[in-house]
N, C-alpha and C positions, 0 to 999 in steps of 0.2 A: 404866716407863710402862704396858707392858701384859704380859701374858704372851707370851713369844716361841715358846711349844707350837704357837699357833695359825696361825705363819706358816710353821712348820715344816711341807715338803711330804711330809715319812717318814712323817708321826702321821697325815695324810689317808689316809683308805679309797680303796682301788683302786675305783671306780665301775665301771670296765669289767670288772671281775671277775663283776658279777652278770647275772644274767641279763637278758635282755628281758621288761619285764610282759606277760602274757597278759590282754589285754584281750576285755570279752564286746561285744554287739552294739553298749550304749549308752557304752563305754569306761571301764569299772569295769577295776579289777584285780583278776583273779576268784581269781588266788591270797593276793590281801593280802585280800580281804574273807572270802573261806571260812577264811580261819584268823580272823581274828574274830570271824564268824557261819558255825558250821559248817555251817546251815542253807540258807545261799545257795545258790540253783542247786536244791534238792530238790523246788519248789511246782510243778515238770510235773506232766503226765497222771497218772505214776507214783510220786510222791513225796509227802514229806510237807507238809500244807498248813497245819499248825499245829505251832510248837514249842512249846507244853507241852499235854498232852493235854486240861485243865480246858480251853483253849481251843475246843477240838475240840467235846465236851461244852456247850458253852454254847452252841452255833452253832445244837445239836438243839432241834427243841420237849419241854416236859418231856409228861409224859400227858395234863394236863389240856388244855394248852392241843394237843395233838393230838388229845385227842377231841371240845375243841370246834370245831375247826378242817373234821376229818372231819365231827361231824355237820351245822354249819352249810353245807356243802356238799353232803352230801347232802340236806339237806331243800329248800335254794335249787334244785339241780337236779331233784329230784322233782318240784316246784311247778311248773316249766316244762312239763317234760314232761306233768304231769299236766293241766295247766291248756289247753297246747295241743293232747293230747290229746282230754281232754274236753270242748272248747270245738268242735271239729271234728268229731267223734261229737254233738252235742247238732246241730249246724247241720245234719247229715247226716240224723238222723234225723224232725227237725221235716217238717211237710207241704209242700210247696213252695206250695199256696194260700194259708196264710195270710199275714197283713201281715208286714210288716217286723221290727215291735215286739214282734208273738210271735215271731219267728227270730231273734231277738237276745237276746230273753227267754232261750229252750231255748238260746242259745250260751253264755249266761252261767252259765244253771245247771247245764249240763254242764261247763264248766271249773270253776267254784269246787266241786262233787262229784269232779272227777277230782283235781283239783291237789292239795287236802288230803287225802286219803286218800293218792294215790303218795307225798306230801311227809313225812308222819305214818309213811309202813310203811318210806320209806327211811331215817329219823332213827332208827326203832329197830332197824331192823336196822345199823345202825355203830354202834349203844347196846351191844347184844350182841356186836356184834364186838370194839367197846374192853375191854369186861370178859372177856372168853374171851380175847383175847389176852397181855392184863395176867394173868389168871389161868395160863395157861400159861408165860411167861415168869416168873413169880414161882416156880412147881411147879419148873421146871428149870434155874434160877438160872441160864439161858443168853437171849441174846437172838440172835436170828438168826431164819432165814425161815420156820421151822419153824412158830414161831410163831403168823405172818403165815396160814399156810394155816390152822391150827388157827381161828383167830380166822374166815376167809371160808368153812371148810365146817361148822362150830357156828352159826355167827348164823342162815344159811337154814334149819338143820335144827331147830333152835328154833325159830327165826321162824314156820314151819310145818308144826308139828309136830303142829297139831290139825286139818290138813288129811289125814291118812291118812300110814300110815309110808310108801309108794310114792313119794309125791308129797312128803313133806318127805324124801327119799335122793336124792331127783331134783334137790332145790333146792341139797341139800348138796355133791352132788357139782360141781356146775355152781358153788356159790362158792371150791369146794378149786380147781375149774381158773383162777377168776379168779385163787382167792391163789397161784401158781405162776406167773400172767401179772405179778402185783404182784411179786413177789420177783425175776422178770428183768429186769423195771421199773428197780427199787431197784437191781440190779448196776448198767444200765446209766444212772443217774440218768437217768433220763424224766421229764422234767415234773418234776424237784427231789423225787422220791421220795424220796431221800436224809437231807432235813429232816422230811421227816413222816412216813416208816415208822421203826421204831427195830429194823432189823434190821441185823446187823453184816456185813460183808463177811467 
């Protein structure tokens, strides 16, 4: 009628021979699933957050889309600044006797003077930064923060550099300290530096 294996109590596994599951916070068996995904448990602080590295890699912007990422941000934040700089400086500087319509006039034409010019010098100076930095990392077939500085104390030093050598050493040095502020930045993912700098830990 059936096989009598089955009713036999000897061929049954001892159940109480095995251990108790170790269950995690949401009641996973954290030993039966880490032997099926070794990976379970490793996506902490400290661990790994992608099992295969192509994953890793995909997550990054590639160059283009970080240089245009950089400079469309820098030119959007220049604008600002320049715009409400300039806009403040034009109102300040007008007469206070005349009408209205000329104090509004000098506001407008000092921001639209200030805005695009800050907007224009900060879009090429991360123009020059993207290619000094791609150029350096290409030279040393290494990516890391090295880079990162090379790329922030080249852009100002170029940038200007037909303003006297003093004064472009001055600009250079002052972007080597920002790229050394960006590179602890990037350790410490600040503001998701992590996707947009492409330097390795």
């Amino acid at each position: 009628m059936g096989d009598s294996s089955y009713a036999d109590s000897s061929s049954m596994p001892d159940f109480d021979a095995f251990p108790e599951p170790k269950l995690d916070n949401i009641g996973i068996d954290v030993d039966s699933i880490s032997y099926t995904n070794p990976m379970y448990g490793l996506s902490g602080p400290k661990g790994a957050e992608y099992i295969f590295a192509d994953d890793n890699q995909a997550r990054k912007m590639s160059w283009a889309d970080r240089s245009t990422w950089l400079w469309g941000g820098a030119w959007l934040t220049g604008g600002v600044i320049g715009t409400t700089w300039g806009g403040l400086k034009g109102l300040r500087d007008a007469e206070r006797g005349l009408p209205w319509k000329l104090r509004l006039n000098a506001c407008l034409n000092g921001a639209g003077r200030k805005g695009g010019r800050m907007a224009n010098g900060l879009g090429v100076l991360v123009l020059l930064y993207s290619g000094v930095e791609t150029a350096t990392a290409a030279a040393r077939q290494k990516q890391d923060g090295l880079n990162i500085v090379a790329g922030t104390t080249m852009a100002p030093l170029i940038y200007w550099s037909g303003a006297g050598l003093i004064r472009s050493m001055a600009f250079g040095a002052l972007g080597g300290v920002v790229g050394f502020g960006l590179v602890l930045g990037h350790k410490y993912n600040v503001m998701g530096l992590r996707k947009i700098l492409p330097a390795d830990e």
